[in-house]
Each structure stands twice: as structure tokens, then as C-alpha cells.
TORRO-491615 format. One line per field, with one value per residue: x, z, y of N, C-alpha, C in turn; residue in one letter; residue number from 1. Coordinates in steps of 0.2 Angstrom, whole numbers, plus 5000, padded with zeros to 4 digits. Atoms other than C-alpha are relative to their C-alpha. Layout:
BEGIN
n_xx	[X; ...]
n_zz	[Z; ...]
n_yy	[Y; ...]
ca_xx	[X; ...]
ca_zz	[Z; ...]
ca_yy	[Y; ...]
c_xx	[X; ...]
c_zz	[Z; ...]
c_yy	[Y; ...]
res	[A; ...]
n	[NUM; ...]
This chain:
BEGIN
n_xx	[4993; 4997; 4992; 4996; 5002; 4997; 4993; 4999; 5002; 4994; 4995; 4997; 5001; 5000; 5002; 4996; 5001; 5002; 4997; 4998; 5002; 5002; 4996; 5004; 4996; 5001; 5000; 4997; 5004; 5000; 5006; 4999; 5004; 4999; 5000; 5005; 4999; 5002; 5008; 5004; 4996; 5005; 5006; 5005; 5004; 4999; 5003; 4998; 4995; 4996; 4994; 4992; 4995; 4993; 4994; 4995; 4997; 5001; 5004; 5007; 5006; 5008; 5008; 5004; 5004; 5004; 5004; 4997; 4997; 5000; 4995; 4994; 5000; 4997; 5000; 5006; 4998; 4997; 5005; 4999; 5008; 5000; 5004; 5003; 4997; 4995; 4994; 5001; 4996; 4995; 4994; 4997; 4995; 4993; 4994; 4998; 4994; 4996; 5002; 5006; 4996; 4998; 5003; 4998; 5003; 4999; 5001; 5005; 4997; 5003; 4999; 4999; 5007; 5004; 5005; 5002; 4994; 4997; 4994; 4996; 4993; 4997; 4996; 4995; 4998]
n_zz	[5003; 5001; 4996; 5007; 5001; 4994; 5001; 5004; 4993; 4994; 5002; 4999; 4989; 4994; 4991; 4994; 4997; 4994; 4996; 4994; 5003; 4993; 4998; 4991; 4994; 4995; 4994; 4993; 4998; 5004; 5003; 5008; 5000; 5007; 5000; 5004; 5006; 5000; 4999; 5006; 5006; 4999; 4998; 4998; 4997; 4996; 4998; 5005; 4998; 5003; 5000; 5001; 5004; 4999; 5001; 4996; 5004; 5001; 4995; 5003; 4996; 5006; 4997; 5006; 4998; 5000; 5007; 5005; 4994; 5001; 5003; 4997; 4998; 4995; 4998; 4996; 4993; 5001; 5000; 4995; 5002; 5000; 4995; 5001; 5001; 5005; 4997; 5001; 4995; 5004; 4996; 4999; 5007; 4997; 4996; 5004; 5005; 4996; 5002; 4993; 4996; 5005; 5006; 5007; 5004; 5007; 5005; 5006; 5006; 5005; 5007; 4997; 4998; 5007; 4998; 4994; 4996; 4999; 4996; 4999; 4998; 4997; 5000; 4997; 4996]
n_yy	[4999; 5007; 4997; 4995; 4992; 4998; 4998; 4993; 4993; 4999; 4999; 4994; 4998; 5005; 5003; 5002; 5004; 4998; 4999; 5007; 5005; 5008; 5002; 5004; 5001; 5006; 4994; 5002; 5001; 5006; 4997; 4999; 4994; 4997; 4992; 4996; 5000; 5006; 5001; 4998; 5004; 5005; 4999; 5004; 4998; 5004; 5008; 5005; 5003; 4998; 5007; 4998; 5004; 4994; 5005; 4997; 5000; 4993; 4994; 4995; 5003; 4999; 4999; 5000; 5002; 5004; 5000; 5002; 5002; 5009; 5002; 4999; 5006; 5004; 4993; 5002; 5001; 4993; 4996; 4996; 4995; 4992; 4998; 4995; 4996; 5004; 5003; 5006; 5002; 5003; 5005; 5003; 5000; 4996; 5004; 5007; 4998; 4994; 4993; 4999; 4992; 4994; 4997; 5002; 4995; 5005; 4997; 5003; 5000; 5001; 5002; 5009; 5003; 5002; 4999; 5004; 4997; 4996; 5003; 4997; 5002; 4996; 4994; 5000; 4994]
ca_xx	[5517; 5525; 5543; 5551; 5542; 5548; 5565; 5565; 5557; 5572; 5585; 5599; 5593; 5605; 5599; 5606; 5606; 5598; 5607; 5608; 5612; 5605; 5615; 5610; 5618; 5622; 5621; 5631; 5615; 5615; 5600; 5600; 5593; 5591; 5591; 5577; 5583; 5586; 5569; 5562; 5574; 5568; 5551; 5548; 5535; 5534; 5527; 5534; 5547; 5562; 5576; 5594; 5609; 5628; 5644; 5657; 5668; 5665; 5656; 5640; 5624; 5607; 5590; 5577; 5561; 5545; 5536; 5551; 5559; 5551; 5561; 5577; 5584; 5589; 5584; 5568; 5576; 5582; 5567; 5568; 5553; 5553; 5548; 5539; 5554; 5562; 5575; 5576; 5585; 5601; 5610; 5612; 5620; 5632; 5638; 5640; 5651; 5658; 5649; 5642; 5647; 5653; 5645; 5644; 5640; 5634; 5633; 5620; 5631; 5624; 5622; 5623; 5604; 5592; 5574; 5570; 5588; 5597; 5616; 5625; 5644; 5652; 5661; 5678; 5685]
ca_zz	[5338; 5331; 5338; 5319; 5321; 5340; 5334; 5321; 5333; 5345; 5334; 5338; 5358; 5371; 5385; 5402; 5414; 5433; 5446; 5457; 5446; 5454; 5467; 5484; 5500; 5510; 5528; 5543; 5550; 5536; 5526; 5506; 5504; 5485; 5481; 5472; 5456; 5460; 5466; 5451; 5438; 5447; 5449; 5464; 5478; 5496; 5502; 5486; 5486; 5476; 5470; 5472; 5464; 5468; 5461; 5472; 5457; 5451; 5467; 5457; 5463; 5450; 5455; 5447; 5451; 5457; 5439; 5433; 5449; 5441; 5426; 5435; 5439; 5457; 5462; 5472; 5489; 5485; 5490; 5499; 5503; 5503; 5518; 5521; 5519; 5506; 5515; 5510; 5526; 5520; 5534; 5530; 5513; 5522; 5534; 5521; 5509; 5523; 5521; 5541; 5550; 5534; 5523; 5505; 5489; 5473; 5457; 5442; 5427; 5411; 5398; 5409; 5412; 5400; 5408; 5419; 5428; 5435; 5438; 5449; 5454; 5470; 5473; 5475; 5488]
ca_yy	[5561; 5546; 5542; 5546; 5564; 5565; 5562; 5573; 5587; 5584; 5584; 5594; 5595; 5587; 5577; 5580; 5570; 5573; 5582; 5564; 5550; 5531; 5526; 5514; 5514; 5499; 5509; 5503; 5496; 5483; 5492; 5495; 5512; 5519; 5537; 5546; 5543; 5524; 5522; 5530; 5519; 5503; 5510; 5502; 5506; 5503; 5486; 5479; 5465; 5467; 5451; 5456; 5447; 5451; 5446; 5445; 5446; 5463; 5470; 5473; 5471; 5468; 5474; 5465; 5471; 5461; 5460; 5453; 5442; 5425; 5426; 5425; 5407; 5401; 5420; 5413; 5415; 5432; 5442; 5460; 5470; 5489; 5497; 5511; 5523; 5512; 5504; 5485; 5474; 5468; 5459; 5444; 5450; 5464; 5448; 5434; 5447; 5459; 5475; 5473; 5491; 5499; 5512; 5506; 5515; 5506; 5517; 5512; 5507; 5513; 5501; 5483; 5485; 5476; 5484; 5471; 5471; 5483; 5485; 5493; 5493; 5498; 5514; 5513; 5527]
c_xx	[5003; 5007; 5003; 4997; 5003; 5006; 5003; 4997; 5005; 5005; 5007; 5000; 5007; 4997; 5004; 4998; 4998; 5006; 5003; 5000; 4997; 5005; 4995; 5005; 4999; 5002; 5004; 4995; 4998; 4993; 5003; 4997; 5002; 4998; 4994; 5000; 4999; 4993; 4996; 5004; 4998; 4992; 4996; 4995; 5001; 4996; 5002; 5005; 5006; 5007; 5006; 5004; 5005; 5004; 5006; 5008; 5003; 4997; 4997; 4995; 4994; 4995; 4995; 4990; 4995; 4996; 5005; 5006; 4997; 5003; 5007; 5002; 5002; 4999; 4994; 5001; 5002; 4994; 5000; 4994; 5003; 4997; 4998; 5005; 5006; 5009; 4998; 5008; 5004; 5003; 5004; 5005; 5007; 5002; 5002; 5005; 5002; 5002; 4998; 5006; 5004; 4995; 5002; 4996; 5001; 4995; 4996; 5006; 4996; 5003; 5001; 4992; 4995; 4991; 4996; 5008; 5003; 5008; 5002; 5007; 5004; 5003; 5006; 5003; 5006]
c_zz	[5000; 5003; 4993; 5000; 5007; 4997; 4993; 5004; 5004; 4995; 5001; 5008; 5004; 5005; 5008; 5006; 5007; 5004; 5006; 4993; 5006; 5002; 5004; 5004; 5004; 5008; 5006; 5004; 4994; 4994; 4993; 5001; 4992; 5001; 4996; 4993; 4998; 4999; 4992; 4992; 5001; 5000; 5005; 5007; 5008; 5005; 4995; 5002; 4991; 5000; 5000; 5000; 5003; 4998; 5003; 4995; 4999; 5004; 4996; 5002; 4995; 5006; 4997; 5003; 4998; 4992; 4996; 5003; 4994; 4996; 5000; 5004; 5004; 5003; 5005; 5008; 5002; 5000; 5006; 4998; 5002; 5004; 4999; 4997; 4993; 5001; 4997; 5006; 4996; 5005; 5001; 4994; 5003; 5003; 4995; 4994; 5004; 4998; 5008; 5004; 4996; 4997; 4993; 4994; 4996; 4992; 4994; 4994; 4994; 4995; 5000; 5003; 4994; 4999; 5004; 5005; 5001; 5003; 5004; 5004; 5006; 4998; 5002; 5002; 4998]
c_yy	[4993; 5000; 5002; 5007; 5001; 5001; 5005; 5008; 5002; 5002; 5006; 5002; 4994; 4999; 5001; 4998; 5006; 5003; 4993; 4994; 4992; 4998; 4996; 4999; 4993; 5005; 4995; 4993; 4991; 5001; 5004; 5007; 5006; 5007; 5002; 4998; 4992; 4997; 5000; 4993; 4995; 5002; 4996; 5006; 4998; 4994; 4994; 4993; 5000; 4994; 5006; 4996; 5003; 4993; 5003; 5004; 5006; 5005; 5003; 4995; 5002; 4998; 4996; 5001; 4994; 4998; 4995; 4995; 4993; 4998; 4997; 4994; 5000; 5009; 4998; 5001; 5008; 5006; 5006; 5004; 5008; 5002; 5006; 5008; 4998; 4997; 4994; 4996; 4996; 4995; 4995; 5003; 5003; 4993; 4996; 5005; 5005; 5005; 5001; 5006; 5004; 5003; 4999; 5004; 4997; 5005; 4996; 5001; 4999; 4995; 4991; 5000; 4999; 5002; 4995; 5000; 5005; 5001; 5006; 4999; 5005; 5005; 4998; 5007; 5002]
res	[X; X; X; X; X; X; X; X; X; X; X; X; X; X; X; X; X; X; X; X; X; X; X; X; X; X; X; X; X; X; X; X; X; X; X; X; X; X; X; X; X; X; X; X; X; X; X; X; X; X; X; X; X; X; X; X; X; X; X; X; X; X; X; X; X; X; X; X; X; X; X; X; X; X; X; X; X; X; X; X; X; X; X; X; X; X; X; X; X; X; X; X; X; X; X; X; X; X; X; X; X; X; X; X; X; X; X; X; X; X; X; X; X; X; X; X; X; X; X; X; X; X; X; X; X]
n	[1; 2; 3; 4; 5; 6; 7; 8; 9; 10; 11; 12; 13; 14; 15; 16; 17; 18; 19; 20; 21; 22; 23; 24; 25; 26; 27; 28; 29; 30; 31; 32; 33; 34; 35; 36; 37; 38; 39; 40; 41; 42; 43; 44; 45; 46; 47; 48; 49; 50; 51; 52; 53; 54; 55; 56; 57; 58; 59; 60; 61; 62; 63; 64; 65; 66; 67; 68; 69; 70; 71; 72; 73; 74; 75; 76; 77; 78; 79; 80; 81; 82; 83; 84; 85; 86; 87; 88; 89; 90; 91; 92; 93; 94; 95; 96; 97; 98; 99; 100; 101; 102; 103; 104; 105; 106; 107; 108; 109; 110; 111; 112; 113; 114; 115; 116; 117; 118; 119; 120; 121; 122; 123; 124; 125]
């Protein structure tokens, strides 16, 4: 099926979204830990490594997976591996933007990721 027959087939259907949208937790501990959904949106894996970006500005943090980390200028140093449970160690990030002993929550903002980036913006409580 071609996608102009797909979208003629669907027409009239809405999409609704997942029970979980993508979110990651920064943990107490100093540890990134994406949700199911996240996981799945980066599609990453565990032993991978994964670039991560932050502006202090906006408190939004870009994911860019490995496939697509060379692209990404001055991001070389920014390398976080996926461990078996899919944590990636944050440490030094929580101490350098004072996230260290809090629990942090960073929601996926549609429409600011371009398929190699990923953006997501703090929670505000």
C-alpha cells in the first residue's frame, strides 16, 4: 500500500496517543532514566551511548542518539552510555546545573524534534 492509498484508508480515523507519553527522570542519585515510551522514541538500546545537550535557558534537554551524535558540533565530549536497565549516569550534569539530590522530570515537546534530536523540557511543579 502506497502512503496516498494509506492515507486515503485512514481518513476520518483519529490517532491517540499512548497511555505514557515520553518523559525522563533525573533521580536523586544523579541518573537519567527514560520511560518506555522515551526509550522507544529515541530508540535506543542498552550498551549504546547517547549525546545529551542542555540549555540552561529554557531547562530543555536534547537527546541525540548514537547514529546521529557526529553530526552535532562541540557535542564530542557529551557521551552517555545506556546501562543494562537504561539509566545513563548524569552526575556531573545534575552538579554543574543543580539538579544533584533532586528528582527532576523532563517532558518530550512535540514539534521541536527533527528525527535525529530529541527535545525535552522540564516539569514545572
Amino acid at each position: 500500500m502506497q502512503t496516498s492509498d494509506l492515507n486515503e484508508f485512514l481518513e476520518g480515523f483519529e490517532f491517540i496517543e499512548s497511555d505514557r507519553l515520553p518523559s525522563v527522570t533525573l533521580d536523586k542519585n544523579g541518573r537519567f532514566n527514560p520511560n518506555i515510551a522515551a526509550r522507544r522514541l529515541l530508540a535506543i538500546s542498552p550498551n549504546e551511548t547517547i549525546t545529551i545537550g542542555y540549555n540552561p535557558l529554557t531547562k530543555e534537554i536534547v537527546f541525540i542518539p548514537y547514529t546521529f551524535a557526529g553530526e552535532a558540533e562541540g557535542a564530542g565530549m557529551s557521551s552517555y552510555n545506556v546501562d543494562k536497565r537504561f539509566y545513563l549516569s548524569a552526575r556531573a550534569f545534575s552538579k554543574n546545573y543543580g539538579y544533584a539530590g533532586k528528582i527532576s522530570h523532563f517532558d518530550y515537546v512535540r514539534g521541536m524534534s527533527n528525527g535525529a534530536a530529541f527535545v525535552f523540557r522540564l516539569r514545572e511543579s
